[in-house]
Backbone as JSON, one array per atom type, in Angstrom:
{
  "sequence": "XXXXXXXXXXXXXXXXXXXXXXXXXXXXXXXXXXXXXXXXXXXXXXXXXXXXXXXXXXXXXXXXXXXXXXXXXXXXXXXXXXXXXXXXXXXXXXXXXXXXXXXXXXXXXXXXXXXXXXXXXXXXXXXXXXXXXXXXXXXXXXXXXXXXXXXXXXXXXXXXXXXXXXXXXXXXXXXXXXXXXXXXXXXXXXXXXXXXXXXXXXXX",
  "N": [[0.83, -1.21, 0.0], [1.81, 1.15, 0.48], [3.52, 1.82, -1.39], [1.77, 2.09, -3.68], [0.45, 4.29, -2.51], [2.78, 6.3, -2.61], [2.76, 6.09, -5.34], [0.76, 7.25, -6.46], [0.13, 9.89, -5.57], [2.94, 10.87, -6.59], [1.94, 11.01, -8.87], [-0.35, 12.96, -8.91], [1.07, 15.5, -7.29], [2.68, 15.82, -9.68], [1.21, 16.98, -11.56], [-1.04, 18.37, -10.58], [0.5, 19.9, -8.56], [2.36, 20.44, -5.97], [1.03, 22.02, -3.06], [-0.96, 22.81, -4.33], [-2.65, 20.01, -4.04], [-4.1, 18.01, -1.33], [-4.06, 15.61, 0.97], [-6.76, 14.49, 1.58], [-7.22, 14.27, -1.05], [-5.8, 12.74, -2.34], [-6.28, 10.43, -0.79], [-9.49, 9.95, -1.69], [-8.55, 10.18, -4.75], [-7.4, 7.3, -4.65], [-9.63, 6.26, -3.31], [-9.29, 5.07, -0.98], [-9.02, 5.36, 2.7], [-8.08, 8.5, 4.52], [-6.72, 7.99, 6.92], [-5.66, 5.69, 6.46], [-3.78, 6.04, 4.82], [-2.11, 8.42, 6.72], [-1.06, 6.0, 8.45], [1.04, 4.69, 7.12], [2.35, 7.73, 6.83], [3.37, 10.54, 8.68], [2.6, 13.13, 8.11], [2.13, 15.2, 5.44], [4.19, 16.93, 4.58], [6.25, 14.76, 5.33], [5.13, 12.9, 3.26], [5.39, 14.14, 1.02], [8.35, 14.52, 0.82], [8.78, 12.12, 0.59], [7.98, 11.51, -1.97], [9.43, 12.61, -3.77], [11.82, 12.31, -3.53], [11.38, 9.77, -4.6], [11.2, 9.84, -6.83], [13.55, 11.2, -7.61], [14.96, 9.15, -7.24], [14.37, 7.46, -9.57], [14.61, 8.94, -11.73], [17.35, 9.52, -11.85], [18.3, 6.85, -11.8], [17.35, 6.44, -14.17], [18.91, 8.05, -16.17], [21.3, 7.29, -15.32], [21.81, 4.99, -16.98], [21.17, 5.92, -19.71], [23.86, 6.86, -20.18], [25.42, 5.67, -19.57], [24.85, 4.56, -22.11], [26.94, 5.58, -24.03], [26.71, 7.54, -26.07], [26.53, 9.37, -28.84], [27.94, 13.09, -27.72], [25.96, 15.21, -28.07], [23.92, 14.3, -28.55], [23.19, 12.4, -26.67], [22.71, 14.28, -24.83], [20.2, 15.47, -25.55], [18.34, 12.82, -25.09], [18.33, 12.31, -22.76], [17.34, 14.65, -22.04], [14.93, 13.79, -23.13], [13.62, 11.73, -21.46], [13.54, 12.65, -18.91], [11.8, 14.67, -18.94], [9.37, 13.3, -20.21], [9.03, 11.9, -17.62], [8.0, 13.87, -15.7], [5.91, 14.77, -16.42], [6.2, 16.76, -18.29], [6.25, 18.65, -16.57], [3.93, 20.51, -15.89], [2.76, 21.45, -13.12], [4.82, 22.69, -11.99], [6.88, 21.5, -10.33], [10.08, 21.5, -9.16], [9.95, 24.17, -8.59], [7.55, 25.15, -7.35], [8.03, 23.39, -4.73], [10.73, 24.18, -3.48], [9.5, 26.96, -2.97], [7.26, 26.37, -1.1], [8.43, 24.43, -0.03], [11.35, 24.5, 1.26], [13.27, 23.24, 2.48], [13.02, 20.86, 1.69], [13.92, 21.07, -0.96], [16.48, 21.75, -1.29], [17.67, 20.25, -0.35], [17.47, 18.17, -1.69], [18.34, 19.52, -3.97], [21.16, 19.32, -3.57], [21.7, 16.38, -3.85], [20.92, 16.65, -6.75], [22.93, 17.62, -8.16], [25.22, 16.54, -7.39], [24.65, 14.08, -9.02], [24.12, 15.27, -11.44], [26.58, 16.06, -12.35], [28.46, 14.64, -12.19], [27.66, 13.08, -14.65], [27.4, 14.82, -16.6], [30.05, 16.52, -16.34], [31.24, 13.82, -17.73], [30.41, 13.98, -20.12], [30.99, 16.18, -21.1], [33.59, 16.24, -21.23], [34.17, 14.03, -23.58], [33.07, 14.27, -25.47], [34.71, 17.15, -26.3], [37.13, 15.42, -26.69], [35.85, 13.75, -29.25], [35.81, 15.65, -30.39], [33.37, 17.16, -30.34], [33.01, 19.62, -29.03], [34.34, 22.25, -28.2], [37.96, 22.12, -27.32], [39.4, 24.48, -26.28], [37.13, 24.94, -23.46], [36.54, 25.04, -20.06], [36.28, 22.72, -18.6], [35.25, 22.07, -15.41], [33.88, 24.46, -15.43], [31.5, 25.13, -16.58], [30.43, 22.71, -16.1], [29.46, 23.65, -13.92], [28.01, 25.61, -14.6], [26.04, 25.12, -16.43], [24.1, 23.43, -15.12], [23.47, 25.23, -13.1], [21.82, 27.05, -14.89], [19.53, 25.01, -15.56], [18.55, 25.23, -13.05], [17.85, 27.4, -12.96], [16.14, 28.07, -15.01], [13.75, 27.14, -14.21], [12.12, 28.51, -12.58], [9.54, 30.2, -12.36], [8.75, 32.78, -11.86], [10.56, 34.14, -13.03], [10.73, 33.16, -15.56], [7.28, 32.77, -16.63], [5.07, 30.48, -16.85], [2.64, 30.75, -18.59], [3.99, 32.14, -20.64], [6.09, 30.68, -21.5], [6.04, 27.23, -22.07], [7.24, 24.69, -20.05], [8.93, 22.51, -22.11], [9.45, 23.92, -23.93], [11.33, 25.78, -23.02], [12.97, 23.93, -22.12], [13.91, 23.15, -24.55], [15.14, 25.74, -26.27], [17.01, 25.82, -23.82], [18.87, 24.18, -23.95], [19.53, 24.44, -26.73], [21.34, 27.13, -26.21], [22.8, 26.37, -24.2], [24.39, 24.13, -26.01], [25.74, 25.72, -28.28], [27.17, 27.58, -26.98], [29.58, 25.85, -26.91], [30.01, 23.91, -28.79], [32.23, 22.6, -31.27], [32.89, 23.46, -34.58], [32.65, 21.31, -36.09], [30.61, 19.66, -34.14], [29.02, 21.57, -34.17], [27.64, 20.88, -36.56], [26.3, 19.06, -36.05], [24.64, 19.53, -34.12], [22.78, 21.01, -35.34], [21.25, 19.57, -36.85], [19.87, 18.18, -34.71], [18.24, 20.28, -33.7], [16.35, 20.59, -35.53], [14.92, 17.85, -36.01], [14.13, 17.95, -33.45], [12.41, 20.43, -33.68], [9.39, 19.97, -34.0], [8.73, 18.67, -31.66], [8.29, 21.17, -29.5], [6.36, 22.85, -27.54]],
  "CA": [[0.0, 0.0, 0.0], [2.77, 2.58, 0.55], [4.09, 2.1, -2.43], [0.45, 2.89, -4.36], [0.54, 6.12, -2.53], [3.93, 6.97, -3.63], [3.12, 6.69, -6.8], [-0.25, 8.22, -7.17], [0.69, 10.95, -4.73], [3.27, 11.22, -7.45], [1.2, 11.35, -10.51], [-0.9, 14.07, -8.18], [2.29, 16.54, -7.4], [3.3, 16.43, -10.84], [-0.39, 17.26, -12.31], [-1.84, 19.78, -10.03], [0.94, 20.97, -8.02], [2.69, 20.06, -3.93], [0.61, 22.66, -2.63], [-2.94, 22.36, -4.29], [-3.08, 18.37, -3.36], [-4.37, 17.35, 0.09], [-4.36, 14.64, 1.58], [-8.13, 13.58, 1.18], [-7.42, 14.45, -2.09], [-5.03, 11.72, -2.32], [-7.05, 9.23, -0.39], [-10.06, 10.22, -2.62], [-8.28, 9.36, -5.85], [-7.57, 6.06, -4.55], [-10.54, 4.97, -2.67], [-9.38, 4.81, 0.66], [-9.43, 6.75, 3.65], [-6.94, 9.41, 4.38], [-6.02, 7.11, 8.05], [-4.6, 4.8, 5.5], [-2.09, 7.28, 4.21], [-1.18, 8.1, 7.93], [-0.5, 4.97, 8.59], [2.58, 4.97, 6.21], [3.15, 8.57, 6.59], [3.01, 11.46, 9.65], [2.11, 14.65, 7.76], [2.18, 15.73, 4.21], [5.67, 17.38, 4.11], [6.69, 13.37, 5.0], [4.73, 12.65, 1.97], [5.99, 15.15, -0.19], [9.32, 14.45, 1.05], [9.47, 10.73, 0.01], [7.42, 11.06, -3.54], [9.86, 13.68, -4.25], [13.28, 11.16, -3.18], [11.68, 8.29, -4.7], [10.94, 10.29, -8.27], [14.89, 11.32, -8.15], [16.11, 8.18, -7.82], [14.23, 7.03, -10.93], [15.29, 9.74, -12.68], [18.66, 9.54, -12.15], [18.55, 5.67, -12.29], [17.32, 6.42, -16.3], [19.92, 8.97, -16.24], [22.66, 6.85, -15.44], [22.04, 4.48, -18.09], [21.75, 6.26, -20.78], [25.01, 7.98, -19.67], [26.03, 4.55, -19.98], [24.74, 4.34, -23.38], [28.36, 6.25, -24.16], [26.28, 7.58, -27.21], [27.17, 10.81, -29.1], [27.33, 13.62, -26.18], [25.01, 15.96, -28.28], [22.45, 13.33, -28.53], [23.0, 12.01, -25.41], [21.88, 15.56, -23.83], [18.66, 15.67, -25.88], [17.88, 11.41, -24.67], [18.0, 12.76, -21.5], [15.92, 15.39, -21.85], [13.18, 13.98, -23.4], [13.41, 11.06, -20.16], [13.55, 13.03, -17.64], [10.62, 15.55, -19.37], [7.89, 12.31, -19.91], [8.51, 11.19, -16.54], [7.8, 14.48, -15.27], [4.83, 14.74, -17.16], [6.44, 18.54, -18.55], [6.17, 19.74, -15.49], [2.82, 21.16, -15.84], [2.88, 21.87, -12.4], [6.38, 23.34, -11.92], [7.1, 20.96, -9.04], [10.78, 22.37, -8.24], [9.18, 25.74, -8.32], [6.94, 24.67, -5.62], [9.17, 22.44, -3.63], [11.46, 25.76, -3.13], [8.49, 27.85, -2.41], [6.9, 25.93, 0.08], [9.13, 23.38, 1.43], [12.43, 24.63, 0.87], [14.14, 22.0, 3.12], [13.37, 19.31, 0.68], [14.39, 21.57, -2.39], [17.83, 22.33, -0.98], [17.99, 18.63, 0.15], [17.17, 17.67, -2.8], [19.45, 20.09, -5.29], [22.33, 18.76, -3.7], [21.52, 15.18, -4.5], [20.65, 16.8, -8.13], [24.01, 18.88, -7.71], [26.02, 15.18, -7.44], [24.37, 13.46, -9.68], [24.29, 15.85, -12.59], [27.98, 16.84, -11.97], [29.4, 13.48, -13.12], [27.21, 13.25, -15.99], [27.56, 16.37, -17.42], [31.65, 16.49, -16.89], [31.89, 12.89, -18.16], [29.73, 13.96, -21.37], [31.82, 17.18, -22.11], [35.59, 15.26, -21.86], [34.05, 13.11, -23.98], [32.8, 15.81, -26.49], [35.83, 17.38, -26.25], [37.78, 13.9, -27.29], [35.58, 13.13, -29.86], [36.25, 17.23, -30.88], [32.83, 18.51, -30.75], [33.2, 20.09, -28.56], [35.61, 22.68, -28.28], [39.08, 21.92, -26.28], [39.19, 25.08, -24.81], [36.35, 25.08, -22.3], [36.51, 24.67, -18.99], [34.91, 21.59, -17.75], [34.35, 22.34, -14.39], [33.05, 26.06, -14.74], [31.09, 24.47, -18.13], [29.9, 21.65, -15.93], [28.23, 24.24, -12.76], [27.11, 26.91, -14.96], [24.6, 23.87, -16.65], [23.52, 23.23, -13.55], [23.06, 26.37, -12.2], [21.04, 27.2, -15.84], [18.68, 23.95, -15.38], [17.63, 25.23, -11.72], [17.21, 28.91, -12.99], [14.89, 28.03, -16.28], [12.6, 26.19, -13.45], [11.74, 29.26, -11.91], [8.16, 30.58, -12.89], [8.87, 34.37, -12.04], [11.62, 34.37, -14.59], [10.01, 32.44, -17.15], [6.08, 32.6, -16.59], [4.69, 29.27, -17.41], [1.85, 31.43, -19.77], [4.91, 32.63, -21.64], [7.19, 29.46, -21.73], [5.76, 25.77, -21.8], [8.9, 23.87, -19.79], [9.32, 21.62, -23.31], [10.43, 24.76, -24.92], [12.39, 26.3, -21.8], [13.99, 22.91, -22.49], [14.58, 23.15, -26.05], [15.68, 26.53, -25.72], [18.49, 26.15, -23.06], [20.26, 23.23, -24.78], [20.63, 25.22, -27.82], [22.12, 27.72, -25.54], [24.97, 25.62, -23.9], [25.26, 23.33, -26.75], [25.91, 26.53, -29.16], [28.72, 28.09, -26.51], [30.55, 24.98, -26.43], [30.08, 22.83, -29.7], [33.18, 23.22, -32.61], [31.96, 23.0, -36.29], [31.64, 19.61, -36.02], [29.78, 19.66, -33.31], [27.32, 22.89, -34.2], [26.78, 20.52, -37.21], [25.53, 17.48, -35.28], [23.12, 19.79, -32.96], [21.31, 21.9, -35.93], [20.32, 18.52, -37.54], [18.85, 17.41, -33.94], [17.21, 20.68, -33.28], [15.79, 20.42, -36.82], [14.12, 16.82, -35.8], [13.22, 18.26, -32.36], [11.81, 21.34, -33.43], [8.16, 19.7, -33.8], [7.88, 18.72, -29.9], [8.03, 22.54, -28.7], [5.04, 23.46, -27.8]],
  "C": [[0.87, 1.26, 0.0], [3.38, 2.75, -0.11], [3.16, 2.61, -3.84], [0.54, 4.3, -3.77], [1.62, 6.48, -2.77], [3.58, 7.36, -4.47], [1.82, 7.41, -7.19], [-0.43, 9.31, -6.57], [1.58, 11.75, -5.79], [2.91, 12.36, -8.92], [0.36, 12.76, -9.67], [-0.06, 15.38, -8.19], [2.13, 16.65, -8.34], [1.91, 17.09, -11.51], [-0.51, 18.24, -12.01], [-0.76, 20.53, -9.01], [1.18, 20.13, -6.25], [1.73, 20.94, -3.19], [-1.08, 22.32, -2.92], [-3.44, 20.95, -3.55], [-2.95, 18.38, -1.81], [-4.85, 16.04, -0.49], [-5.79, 13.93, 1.49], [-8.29, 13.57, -0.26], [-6.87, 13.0, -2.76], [-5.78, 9.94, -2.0], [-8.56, 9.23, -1.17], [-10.06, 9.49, -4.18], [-8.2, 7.81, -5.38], [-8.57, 5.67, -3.48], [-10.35, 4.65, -1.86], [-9.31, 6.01, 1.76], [-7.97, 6.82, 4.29], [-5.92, 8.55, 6.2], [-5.5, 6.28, 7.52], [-3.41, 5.63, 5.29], [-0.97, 7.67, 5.31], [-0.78, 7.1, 9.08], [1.18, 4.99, 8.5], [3.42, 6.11, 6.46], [2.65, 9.36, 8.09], [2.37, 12.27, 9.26], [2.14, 14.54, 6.2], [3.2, 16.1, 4.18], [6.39, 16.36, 4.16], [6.4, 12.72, 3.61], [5.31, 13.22, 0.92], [7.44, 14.7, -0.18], [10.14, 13.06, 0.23], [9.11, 10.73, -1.3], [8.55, 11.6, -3.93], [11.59, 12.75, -4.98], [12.74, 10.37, -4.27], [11.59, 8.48, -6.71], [12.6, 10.82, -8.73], [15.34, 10.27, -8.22], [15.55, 7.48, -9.44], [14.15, 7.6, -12.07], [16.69, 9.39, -13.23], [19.28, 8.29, -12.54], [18.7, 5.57, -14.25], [18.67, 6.99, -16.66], [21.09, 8.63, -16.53], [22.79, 5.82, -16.58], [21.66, 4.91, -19.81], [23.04, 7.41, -20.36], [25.93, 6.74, -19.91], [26.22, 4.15, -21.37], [26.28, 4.63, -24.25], [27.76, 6.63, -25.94], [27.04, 9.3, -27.94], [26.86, 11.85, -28.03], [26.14, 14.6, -26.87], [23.93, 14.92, -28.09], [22.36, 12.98, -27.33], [22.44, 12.93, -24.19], [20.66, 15.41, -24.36], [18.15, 14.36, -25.43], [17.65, 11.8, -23.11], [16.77, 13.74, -21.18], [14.51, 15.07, -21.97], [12.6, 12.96, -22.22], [12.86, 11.8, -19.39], [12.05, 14.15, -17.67], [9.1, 14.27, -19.48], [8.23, 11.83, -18.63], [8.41, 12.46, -15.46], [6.77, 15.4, -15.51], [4.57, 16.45, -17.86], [6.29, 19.32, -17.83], [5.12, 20.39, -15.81], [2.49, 22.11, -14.69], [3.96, 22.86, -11.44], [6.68, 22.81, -10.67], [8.58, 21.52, -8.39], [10.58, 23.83, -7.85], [8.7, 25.74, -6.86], [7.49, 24.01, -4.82], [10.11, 23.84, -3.26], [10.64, 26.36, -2.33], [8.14, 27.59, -1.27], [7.15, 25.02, 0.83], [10.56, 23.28, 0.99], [13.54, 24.1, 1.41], [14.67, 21.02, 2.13], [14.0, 19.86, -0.22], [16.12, 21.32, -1.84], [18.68, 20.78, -0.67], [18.19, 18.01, -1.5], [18.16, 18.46, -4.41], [20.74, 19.77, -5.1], [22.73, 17.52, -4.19], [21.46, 15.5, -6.38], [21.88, 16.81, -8.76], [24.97, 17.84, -8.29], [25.75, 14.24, -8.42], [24.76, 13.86, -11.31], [25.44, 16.44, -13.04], [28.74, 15.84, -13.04], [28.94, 13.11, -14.38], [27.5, 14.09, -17.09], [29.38, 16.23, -17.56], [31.96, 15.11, -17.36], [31.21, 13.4, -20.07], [30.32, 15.46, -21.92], [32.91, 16.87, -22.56], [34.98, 14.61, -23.03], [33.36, 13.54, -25.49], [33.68, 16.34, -27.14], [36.74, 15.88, -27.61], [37.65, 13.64, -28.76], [35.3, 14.83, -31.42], [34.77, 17.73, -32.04], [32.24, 19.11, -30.34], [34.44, 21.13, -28.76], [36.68, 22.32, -27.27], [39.37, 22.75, -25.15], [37.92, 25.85, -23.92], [36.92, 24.59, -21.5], [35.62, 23.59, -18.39], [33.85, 22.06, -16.31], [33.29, 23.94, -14.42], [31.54, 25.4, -15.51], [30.07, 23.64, -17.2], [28.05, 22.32, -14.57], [27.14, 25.28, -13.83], [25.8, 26.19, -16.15], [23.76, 23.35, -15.93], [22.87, 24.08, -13.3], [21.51, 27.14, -13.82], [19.81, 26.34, -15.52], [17.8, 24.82, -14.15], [16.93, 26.37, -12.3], [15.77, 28.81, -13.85], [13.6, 27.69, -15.67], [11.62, 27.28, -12.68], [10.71, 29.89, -12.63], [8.1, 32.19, -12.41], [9.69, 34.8, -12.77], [10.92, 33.84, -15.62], [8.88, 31.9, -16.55], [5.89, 31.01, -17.75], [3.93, 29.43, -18.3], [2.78, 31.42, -20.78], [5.85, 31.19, -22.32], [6.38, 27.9, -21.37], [7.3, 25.25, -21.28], [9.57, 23.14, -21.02], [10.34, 23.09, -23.64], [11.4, 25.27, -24.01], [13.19, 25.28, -22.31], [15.24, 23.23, -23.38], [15.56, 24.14, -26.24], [17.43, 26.79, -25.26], [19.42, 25.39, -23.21], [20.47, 23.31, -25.98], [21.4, 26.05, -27.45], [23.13, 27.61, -25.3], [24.98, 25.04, -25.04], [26.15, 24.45, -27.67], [27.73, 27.3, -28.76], [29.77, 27.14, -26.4], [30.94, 24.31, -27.5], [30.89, 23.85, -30.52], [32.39, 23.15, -33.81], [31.43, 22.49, -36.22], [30.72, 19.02, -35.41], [28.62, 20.28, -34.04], [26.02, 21.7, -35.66], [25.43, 19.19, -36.95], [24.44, 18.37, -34.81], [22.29, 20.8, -34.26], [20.92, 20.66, -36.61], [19.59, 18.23, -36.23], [18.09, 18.57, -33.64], [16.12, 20.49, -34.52], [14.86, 19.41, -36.3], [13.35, 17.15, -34.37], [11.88, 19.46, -32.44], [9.77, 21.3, -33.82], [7.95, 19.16, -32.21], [7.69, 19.74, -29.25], [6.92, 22.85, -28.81], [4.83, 24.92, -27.37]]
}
């Protein structure tokens, strides 16, 4: 049972939002009563706390294997993206938005875990760019590696980029023509305008 509310607790967050969903809302969708739920859990910020954990690790689980894939690194940024975007159902709800906002424990908890994860990915997929020269040689990995990072969290933010104005897909699309553009050599730029070319029908 505590693994059904995980996940439709889940599917809830990501839909309507950490904040709009209560708890009877929860027990509601599934048909039982909300003393079920605290059973498993104490409060709602426990709840929030674990959907939140248990949706990074199966992020980053996808994450790591296609990272494994050892595929081209341009492509291998857009395979990621479009993962990590259907199992976050485009963020409709802007869940790190709200996780910041109103339970900025978990966020902060939670961006360092992002922080570590997306660190070794990212600098194993620029050397490797680099290497395969298309990338350029002289970047800086590490600055290269935070200031992708630190981009990702910012684009998430819904007073910088109104969700009216920006669907997250295109924020996406967007900010990995951005870095790929400051970083990719020729050979590179030529690899990423054929994939925005094939991407540029999912922006909505």
């Amino acid at each position: 049972m505590r693994e059904k509310i995980i996940h439709k607790s889940t599917e809830l967050f990501l839909t309507l939002g950490f904040k709009s969903v209560t708890m009877d809302d929860i027990a509601n969708e599934m048909g039982i009563s909300k003393k079920t739920i605290y059973k498993h859990f104490d409060n709602k910020t426990q709840l929030v706390e674990t959907t939140a954990l248990s949706l990074f690790e199966l992020i980053s689980t996808g994450i790591n294997m296609i990272c494994d894939l050892k595929k081209n690194p341009i492509e291998e940024i857009y395979d990621i993206k479009r993962f990590v975007m259907e199992h976050l159902k485009n963020e409709k709800s802007s869940p790190q938005y709200q996780l910041q906002k109103y339970y900025p424990k978990i966020f902060l908890s939670l961006k360092q875990k992002q922080f570590d994860v997306m660190q070794d990915c990212v600098i194993e997929n620029l050397k490797r760019g680099i290497a395969l020269e298309l990338y350029r040689e002289t970047i800086n990995v590490e600055f290269i590696s935070r200031m992708y990072f630190s981009g990702i969290i910012t684009i998430k933010d819904n007073d910088l980029f109104p969700l009216k104005i920006f669907s997250q897909n295109m924020l996406m699309e967007y900010y990995l023509e951005y870095h790929l553009r400051g970083i990719c050599s020729p050979k590179g730029l030529e690899t990423l305008a054929s994939l925005i070319k094939n991407n540029q029908s999912t922006i909505e």
